[in-house]
CHARMM-style PDB file with segment names, atoms N, HN, CA, C and O in Angstrom:
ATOM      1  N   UNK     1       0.825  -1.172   0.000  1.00  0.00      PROA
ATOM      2  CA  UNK     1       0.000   0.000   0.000  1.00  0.00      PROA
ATOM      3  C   UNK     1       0.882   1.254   0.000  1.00  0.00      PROA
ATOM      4  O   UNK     1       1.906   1.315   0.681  1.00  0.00      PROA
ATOM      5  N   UNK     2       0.469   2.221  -0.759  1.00  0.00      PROA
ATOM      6  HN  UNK     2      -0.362   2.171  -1.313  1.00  0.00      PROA
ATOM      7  CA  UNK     2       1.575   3.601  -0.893  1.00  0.00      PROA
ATOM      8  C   UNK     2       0.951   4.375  -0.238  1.00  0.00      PROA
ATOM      9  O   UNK     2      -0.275   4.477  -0.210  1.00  0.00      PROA
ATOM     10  N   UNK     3       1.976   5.189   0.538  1.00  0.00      PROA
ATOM     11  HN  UNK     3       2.972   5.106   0.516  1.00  0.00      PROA
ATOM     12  CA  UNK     3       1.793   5.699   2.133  1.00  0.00      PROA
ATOM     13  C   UNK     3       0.809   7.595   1.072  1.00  0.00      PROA
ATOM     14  O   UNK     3       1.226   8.148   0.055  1.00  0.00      PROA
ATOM     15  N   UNK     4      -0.105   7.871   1.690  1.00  0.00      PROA
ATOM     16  HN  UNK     4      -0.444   7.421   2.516  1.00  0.00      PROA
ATOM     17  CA  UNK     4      -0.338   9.294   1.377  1.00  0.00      PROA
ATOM     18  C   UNK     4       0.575  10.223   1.904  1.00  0.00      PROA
ATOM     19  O   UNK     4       1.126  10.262   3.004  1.00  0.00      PROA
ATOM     20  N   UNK     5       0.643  11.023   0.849  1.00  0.00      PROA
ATOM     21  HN  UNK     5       0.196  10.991  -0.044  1.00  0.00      PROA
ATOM     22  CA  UNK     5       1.286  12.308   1.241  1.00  0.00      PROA
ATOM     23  C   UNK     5       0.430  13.590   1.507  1.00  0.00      PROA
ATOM     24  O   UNK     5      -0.560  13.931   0.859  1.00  0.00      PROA
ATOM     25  N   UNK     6       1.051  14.315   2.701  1.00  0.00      PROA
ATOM     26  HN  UNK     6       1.855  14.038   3.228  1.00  0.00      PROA
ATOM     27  CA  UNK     6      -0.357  15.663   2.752  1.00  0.00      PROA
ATOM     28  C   UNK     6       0.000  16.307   1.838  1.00  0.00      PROA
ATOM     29  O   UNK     6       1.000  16.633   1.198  1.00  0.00      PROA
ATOM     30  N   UNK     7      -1.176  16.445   1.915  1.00  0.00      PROA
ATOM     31  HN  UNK     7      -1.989  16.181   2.435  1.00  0.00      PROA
ATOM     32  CA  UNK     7      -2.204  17.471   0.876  1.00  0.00      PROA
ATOM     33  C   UNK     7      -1.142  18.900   0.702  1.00  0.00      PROA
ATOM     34  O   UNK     7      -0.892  19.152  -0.477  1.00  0.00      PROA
ATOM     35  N   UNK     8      -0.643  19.636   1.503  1.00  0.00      PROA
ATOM     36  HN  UNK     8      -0.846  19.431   2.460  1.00  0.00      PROA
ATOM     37  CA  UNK     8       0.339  20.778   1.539  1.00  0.00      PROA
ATOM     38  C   UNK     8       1.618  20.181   0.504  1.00  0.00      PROA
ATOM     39  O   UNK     8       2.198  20.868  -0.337  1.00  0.00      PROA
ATOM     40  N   UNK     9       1.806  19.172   0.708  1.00  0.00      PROA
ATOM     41  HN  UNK     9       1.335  18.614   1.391  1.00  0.00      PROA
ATOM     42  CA  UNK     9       3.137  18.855  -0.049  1.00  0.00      PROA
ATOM     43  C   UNK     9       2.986  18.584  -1.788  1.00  0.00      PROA
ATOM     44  O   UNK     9       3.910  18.266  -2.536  1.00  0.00      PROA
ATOM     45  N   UNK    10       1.902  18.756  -2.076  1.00  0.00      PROA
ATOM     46  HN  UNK    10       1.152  19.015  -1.468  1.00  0.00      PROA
ATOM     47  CA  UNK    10       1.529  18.535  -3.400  1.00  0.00      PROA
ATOM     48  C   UNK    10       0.817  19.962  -3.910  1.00  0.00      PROA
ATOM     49  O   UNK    10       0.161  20.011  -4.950  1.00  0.00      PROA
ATOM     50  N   UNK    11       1.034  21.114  -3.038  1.00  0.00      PROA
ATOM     51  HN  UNK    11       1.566  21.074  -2.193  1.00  0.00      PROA
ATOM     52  CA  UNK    11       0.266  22.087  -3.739  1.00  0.00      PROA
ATOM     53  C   UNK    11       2.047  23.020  -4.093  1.00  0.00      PROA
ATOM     54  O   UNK    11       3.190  22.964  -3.639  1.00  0.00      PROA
ATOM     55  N   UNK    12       1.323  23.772  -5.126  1.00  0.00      PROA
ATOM     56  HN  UNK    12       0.395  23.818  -5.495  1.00  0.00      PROA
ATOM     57  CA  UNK    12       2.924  24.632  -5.655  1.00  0.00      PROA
ATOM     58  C   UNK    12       2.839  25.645  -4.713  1.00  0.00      PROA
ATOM     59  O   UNK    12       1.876  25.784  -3.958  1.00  0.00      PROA
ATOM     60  N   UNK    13       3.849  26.376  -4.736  1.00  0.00      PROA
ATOM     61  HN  UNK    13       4.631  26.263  -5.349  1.00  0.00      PROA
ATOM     62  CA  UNK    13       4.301  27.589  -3.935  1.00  0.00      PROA
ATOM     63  C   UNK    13       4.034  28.315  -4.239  1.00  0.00      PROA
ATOM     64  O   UNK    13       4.372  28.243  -5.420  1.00  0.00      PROA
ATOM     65  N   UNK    14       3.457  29.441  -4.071  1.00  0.00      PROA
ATOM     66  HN  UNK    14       3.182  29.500  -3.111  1.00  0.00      PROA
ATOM     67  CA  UNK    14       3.294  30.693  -5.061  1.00  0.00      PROA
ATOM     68  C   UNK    14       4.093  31.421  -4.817  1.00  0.00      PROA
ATOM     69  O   UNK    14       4.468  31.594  -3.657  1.00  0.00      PROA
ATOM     70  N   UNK    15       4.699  32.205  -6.062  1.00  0.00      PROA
ATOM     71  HN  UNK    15       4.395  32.065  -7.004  1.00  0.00      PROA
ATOM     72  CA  UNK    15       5.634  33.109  -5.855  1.00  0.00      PROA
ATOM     73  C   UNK    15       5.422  34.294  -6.378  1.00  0.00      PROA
ATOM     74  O   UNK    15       5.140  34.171  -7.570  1.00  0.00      PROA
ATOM     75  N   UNK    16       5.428  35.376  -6.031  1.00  0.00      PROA
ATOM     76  HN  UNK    16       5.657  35.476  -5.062  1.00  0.00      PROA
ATOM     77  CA  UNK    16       5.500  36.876  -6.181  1.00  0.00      PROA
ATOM     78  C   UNK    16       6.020  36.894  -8.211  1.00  0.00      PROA
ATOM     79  O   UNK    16       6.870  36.280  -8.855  1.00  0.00      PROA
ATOM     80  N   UNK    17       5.324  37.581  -8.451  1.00  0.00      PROA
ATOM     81  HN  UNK    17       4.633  38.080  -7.928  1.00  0.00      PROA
ATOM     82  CA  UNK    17       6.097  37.823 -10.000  1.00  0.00      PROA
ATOM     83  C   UNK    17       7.242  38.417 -10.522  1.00  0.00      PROA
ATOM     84  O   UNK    17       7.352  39.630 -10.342  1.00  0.00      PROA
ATOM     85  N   UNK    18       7.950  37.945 -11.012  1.00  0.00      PROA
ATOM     86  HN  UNK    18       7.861  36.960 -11.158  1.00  0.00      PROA
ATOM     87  CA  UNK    18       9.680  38.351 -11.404  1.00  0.00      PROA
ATOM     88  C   UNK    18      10.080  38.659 -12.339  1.00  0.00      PROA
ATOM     89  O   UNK    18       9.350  38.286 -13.257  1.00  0.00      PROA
ATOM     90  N   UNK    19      11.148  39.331 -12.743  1.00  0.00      PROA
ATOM     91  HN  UNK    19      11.741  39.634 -11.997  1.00  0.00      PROA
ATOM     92  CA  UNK    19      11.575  39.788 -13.952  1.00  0.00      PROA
ATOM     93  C   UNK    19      13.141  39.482 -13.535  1.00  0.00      PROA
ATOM     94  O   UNK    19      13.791  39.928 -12.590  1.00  0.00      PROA
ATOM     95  N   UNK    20      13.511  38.572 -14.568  1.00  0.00      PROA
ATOM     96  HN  UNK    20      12.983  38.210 -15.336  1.00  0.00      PROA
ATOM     97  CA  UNK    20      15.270  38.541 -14.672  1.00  0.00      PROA
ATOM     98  C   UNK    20      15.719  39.631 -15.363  1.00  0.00      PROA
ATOM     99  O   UNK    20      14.975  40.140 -16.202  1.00  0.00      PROA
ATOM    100  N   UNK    21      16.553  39.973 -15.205  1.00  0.00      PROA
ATOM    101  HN  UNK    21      17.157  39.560 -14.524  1.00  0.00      PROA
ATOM    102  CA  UNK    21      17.519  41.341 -15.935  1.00  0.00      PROA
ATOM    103  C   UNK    21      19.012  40.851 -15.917  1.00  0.00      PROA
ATOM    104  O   UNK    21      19.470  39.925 -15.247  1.00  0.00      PROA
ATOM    105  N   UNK    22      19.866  41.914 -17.060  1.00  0.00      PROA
ATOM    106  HN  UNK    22      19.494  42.666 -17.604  1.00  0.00      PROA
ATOM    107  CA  UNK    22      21.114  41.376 -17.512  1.00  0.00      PROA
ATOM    108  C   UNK    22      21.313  42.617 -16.869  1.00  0.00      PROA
ATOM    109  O   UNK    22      20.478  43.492 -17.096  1.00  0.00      PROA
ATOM    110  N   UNK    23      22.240  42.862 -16.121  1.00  0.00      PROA
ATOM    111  HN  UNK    23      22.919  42.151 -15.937  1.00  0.00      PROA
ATOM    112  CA  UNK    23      22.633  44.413 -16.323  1.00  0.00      PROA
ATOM    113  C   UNK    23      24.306  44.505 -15.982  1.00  0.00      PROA
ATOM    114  O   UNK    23      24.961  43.769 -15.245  1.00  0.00      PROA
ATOM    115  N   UNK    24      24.751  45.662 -16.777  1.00  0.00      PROA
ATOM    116  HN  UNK    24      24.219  46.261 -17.376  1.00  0.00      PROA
ATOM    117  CA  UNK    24      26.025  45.631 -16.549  1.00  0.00      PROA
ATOM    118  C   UNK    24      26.684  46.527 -16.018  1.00  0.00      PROA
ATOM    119  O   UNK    24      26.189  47.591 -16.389  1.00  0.00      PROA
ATOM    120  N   UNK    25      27.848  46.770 -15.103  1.00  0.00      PROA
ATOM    121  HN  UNK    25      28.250  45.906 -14.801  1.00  0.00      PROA
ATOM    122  CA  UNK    25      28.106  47.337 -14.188  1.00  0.00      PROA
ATOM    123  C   UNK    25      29.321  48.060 -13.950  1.00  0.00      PROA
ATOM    124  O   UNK    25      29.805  47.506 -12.963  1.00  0.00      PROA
ATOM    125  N   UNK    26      30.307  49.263 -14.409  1.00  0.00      PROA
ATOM    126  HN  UNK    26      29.914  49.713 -15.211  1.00  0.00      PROA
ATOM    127  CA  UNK    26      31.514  49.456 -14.464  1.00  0.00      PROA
ATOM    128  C   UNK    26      32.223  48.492 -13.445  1.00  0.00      PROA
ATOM    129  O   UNK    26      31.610  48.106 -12.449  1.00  0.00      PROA
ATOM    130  N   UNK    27      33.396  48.142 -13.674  1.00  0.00      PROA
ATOM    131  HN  UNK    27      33.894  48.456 -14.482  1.00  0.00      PROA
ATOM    132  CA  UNK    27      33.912  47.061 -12.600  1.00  0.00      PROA
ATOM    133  C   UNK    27      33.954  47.479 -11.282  1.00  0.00      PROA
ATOM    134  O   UNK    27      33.525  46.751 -10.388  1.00  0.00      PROA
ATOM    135  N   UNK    28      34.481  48.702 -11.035  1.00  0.00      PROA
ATOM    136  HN  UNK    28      34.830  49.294 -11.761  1.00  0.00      PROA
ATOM    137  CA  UNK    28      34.528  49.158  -9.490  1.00  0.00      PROA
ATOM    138  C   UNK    28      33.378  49.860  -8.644  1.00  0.00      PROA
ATOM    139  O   UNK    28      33.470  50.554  -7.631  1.00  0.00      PROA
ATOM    140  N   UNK    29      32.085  49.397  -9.500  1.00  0.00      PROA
ATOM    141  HN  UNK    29      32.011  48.834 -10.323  1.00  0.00      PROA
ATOM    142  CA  UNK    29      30.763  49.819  -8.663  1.00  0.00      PROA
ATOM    143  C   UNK    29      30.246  47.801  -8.314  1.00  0.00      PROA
ATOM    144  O   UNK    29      29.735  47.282  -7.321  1.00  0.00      PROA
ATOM    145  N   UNK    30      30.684  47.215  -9.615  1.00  0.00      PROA
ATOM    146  HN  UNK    30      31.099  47.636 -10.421  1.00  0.00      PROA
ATOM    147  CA  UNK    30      30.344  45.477  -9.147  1.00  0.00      PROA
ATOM    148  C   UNK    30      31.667  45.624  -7.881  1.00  0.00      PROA
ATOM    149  O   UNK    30      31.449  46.318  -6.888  1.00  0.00      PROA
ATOM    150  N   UNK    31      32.441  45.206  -7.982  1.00  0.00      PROA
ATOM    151  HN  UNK    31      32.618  44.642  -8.788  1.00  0.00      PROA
ATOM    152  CA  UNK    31      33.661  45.206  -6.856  1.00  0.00      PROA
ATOM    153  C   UNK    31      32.940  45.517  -5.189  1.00  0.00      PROA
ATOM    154  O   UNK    31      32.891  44.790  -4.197  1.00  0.00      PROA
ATOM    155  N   UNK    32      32.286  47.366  -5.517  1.00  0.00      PROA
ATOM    156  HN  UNK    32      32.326  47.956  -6.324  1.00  0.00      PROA
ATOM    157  CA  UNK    32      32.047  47.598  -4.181  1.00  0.00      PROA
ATOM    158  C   UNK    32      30.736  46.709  -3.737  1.00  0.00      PROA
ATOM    159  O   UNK    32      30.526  46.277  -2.603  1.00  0.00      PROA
ATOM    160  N   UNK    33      29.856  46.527  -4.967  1.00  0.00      PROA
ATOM    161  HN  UNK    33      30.027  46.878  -5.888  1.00  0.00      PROA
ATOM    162  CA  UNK    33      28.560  45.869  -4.638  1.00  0.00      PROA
ATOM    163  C   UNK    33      28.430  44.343  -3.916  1.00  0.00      PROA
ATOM    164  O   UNK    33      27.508  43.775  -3.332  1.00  0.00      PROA
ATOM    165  N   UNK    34      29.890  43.947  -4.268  1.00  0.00      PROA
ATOM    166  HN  UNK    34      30.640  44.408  -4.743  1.00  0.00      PROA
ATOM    167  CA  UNK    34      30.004  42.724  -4.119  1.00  0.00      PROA
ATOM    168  C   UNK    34      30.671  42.586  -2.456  1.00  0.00      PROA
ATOM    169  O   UNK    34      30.527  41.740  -1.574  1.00  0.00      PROA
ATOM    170  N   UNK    35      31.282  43.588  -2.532  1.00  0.00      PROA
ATOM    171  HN  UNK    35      31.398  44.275  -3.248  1.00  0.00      PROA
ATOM    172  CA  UNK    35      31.911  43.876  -0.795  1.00  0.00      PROA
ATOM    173  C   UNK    35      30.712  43.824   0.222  1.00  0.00      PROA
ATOM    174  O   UNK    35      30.507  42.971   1.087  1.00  0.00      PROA
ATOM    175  N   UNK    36      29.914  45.020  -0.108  1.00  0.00      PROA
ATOM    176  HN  UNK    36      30.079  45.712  -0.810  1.00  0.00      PROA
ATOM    177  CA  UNK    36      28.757  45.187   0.652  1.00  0.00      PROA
ATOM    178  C   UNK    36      27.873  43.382   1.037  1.00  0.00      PROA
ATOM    179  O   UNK    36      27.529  42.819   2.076  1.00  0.00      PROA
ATOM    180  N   UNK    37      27.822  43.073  -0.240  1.00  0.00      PROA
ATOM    181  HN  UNK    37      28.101  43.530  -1.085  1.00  0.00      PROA
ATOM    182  CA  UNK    37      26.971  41.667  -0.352  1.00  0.00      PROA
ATOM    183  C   UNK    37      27.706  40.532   0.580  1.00  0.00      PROA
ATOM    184  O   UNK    37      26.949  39.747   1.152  1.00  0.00      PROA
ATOM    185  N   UNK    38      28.951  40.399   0.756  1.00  0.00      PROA
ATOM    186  HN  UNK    38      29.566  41.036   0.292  1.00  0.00      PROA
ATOM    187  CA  UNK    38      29.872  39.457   1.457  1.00  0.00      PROA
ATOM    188  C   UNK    38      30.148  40.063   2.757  1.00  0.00      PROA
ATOM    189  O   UNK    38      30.736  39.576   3.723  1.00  0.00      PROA
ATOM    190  N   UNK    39      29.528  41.409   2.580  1.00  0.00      PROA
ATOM    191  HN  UNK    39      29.051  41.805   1.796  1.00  0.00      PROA
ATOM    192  CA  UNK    39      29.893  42.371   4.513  1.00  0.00      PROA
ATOM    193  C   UNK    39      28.483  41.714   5.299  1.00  0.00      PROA
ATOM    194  O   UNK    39      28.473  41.373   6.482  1.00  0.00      PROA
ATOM    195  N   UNK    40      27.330  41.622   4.380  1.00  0.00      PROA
ATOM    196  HN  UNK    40      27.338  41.899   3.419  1.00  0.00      PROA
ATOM    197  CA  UNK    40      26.039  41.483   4.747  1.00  0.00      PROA
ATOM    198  C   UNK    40      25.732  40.312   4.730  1.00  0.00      PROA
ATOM    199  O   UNK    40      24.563  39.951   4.864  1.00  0.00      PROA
ATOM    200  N   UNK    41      26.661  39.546   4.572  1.00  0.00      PROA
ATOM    201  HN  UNK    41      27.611  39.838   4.463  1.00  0.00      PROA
ATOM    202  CA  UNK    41      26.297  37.744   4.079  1.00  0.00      PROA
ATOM    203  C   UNK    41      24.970  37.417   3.407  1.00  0.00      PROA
ATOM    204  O   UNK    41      24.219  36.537   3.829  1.00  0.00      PROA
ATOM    205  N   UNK    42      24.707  38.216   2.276  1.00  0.00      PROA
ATOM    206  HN  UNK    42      25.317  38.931   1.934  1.00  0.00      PROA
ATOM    207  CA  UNK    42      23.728  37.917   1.646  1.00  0.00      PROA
ATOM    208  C   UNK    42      23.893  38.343  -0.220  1.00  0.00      PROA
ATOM    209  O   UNK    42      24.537  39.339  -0.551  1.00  0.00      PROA
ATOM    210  N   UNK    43      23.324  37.577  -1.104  1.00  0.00      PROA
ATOM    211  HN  UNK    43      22.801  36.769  -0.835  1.00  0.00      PROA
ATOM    212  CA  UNK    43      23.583  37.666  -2.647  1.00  0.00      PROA
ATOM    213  C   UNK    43      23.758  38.836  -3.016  1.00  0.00      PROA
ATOM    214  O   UNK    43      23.034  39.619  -2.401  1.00  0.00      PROA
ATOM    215  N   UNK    44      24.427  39.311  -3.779  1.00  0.00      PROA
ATOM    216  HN  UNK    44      25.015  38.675  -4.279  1.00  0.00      PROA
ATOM    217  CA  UNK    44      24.733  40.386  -4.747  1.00  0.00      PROA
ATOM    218  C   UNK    44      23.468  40.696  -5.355  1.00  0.00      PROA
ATOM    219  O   UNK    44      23.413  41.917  -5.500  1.00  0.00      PROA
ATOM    220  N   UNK    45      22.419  40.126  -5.778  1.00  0.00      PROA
ATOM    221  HN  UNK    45      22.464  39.134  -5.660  1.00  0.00      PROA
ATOM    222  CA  UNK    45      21.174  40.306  -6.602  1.00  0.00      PROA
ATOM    223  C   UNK    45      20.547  40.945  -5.033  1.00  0.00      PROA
ATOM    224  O   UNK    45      20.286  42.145  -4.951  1.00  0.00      PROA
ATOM    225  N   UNK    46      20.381  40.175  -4.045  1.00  0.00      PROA
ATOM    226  HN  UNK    46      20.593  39.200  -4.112  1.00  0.00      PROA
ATOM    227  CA  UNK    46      19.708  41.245  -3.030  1.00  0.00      PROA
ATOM    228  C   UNK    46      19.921  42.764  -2.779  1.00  0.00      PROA
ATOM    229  O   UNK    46      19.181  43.684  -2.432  1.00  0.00      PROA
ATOM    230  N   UNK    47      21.698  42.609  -3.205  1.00  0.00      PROA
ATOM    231  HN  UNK    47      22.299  41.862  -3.486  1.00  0.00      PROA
ATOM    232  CA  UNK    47      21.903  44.349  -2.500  1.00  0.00      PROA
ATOM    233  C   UNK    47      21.651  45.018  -3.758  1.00  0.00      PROA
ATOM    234  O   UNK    47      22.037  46.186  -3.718  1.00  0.00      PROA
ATOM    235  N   UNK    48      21.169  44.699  -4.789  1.00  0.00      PROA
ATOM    236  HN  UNK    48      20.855  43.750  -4.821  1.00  0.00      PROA
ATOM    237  CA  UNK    48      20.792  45.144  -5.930  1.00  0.00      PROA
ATOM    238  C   UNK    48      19.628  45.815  -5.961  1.00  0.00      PROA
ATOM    239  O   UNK    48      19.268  46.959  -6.237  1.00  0.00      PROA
ATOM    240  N   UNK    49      18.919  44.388  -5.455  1.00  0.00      PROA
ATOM    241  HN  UNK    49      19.211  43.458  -5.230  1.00  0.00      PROA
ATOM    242  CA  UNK    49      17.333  44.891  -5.386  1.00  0.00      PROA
ATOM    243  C   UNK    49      16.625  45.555  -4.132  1.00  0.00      PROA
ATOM    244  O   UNK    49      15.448  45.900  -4.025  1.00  0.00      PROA
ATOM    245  N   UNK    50      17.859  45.656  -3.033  1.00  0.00      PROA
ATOM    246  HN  UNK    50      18.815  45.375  -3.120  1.00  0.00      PROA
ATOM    247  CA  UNK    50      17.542  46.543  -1.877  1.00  0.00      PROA
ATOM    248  C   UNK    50      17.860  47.821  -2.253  1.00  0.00      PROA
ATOM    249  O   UNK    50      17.053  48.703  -1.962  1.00  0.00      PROA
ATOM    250  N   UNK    51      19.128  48.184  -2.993  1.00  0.00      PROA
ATOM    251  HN  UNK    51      19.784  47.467  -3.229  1.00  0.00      PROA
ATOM    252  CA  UNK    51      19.376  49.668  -3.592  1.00  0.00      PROA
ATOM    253  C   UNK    51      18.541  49.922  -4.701  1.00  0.00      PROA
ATOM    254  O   UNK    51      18.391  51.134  -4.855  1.00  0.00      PROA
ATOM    255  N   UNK    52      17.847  49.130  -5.661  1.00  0.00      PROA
ATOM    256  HN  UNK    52      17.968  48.145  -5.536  1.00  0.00      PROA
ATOM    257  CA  UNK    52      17.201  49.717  -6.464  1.00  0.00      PROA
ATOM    258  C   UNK    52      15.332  50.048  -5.961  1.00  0.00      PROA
ATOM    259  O   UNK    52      14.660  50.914  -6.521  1.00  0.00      PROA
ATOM    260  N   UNK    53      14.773  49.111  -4.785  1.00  0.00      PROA
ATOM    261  HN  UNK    53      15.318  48.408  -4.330  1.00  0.00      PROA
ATOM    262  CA  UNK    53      13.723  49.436  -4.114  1.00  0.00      PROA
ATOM    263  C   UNK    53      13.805  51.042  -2.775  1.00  0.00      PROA
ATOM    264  O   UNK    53      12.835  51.747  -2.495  1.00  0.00      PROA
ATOM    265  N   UNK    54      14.995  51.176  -2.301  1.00  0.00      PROA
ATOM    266  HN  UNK    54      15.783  50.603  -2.528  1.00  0.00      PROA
ATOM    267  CA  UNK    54      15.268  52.188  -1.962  1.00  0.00      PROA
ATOM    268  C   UNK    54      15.292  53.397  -2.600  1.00  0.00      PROA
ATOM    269  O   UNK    54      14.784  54.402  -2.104  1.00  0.00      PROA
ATOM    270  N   UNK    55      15.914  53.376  -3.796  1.00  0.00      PROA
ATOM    271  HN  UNK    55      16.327  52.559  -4.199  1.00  0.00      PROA
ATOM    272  CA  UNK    55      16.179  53.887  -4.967  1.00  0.00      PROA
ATOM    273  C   UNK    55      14.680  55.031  -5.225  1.00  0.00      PROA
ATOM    274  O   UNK    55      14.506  56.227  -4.991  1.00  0.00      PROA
ATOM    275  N   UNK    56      13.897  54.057  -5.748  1.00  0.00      PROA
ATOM    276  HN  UNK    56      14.039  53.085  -5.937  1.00  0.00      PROA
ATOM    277  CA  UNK    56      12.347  54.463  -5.946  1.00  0.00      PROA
ATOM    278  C   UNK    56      11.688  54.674  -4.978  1.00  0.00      PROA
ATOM    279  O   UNK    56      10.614  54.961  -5.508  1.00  0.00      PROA
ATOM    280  N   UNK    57      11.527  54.748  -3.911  1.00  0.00      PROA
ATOM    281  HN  UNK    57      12.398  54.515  -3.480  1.00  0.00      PROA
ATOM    282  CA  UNK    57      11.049  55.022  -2.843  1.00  0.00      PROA
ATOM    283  C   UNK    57      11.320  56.289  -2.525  1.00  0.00      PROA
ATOM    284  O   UNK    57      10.435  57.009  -2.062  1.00  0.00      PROA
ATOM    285  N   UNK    58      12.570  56.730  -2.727  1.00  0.00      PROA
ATOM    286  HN  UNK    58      13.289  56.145  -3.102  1.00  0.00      PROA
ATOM    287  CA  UNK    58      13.197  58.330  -2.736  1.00  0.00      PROA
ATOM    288  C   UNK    58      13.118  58.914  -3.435  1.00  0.00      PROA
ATOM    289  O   UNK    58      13.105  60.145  -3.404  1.00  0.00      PROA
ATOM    290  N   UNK    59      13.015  58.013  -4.552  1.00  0.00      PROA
ATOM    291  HN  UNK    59      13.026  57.014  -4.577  1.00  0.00      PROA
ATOM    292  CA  UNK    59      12.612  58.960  -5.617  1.00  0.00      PROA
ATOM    293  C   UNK    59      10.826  59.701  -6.059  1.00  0.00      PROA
ATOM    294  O   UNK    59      10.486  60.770  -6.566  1.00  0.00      PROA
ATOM    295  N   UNK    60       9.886  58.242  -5.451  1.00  0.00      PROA
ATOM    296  HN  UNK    60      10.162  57.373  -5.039  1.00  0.00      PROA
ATOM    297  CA  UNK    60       8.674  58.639  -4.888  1.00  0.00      PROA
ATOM    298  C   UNK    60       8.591  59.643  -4.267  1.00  0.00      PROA
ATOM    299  O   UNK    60       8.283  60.619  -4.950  1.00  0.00      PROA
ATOM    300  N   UNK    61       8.738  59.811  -3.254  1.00  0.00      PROA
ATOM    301  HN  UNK    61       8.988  59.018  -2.699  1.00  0.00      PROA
ATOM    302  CA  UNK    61       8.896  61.148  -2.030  1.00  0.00      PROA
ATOM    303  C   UNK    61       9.013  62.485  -2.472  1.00  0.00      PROA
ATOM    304  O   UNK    61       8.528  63.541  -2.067  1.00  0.00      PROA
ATOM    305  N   UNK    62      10.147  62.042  -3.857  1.00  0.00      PROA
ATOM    306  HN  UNK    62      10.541  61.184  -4.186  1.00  0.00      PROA
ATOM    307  CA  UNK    62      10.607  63.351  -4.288  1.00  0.00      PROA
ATOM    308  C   UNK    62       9.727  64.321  -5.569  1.00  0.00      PROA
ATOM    309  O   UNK    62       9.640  65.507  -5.886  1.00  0.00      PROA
ATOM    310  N   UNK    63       9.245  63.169  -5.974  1.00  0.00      PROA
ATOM    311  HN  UNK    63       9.316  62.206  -5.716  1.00  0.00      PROA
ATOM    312  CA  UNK    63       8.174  64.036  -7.680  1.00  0.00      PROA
ATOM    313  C   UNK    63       6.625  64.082  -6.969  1.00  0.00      PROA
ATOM    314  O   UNK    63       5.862  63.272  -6.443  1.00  0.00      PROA
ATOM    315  N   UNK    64       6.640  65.604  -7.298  1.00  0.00      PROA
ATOM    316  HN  UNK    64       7.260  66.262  -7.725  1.00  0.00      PROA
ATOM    317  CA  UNK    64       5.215  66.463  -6.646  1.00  0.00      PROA
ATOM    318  C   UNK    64       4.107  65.292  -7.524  1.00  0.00      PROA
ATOM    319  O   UNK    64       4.256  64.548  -8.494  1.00  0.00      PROA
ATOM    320  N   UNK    65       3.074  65.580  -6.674  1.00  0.00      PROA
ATOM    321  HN  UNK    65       2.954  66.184  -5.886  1.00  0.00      PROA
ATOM    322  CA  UNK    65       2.070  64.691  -7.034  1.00  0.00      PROA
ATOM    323  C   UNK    65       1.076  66.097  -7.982  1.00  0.00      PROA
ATOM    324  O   UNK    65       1.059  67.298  -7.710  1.00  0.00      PROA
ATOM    325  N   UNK    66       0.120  65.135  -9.460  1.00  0.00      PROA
ATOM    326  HN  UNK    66       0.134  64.160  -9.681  1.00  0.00      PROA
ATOM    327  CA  UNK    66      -0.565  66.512  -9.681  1.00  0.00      PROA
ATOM    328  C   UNK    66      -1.384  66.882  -8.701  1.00  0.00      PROA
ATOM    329  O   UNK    66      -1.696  65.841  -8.123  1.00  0.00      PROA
ATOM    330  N   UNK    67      -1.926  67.826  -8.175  1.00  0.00      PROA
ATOM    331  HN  UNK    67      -1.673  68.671  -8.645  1.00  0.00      PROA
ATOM    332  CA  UNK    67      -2.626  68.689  -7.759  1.00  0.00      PROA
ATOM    333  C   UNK    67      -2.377  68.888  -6.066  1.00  0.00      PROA
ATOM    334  O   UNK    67      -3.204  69.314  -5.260  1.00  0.00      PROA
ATOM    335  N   UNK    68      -1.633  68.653  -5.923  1.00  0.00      PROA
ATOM    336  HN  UNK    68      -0.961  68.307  -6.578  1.00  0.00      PROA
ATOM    337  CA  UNK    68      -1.113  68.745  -4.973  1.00  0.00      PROA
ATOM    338  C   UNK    68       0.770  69.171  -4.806  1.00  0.00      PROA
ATOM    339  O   UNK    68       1.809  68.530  -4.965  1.00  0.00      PROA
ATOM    340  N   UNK    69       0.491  70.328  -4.481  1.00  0.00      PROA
ATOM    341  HN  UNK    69      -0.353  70.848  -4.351  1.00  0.00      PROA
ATOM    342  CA  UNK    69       1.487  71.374  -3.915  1.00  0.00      PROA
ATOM    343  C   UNK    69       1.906  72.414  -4.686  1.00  0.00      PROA
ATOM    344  OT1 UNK    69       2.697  73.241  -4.230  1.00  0.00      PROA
TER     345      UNK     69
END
């Protein structure tokens, strides 16, 4: 007789929607990016996507909204 498996272990994961990107980087901005990423013990694609979500967020803040101000 074959043992059941739960029900959780047969459903997929859902994952947030993604976009891969190529992007390229003068060498001594990859270099520092890569410092930061090995200071923080975490991937190079994270400190990427933590500086580029920061990024827009400041930059949000910063462009007047219409009708307002």
């Amino acid at each position: 007789m074959k043992e059941k498996r739960s029900q959780g272990s047969r459903q997929k994961v859902q994952k947030k929607a993604a976009v891969r990107a190529s992007i390229t980087f003068p060498l001594a901005l990859y270099s520092n990016l890569e410092e930061i990423a090995q200071e923080k013990k975490v991937s190079l694609a994270w400190v990427v996507r933590d500086a580029s979500e920061r990024y827009v967020a400041e930059r949000s803040a910063e462009v007047p909204r219409p009708g307002k101000g």
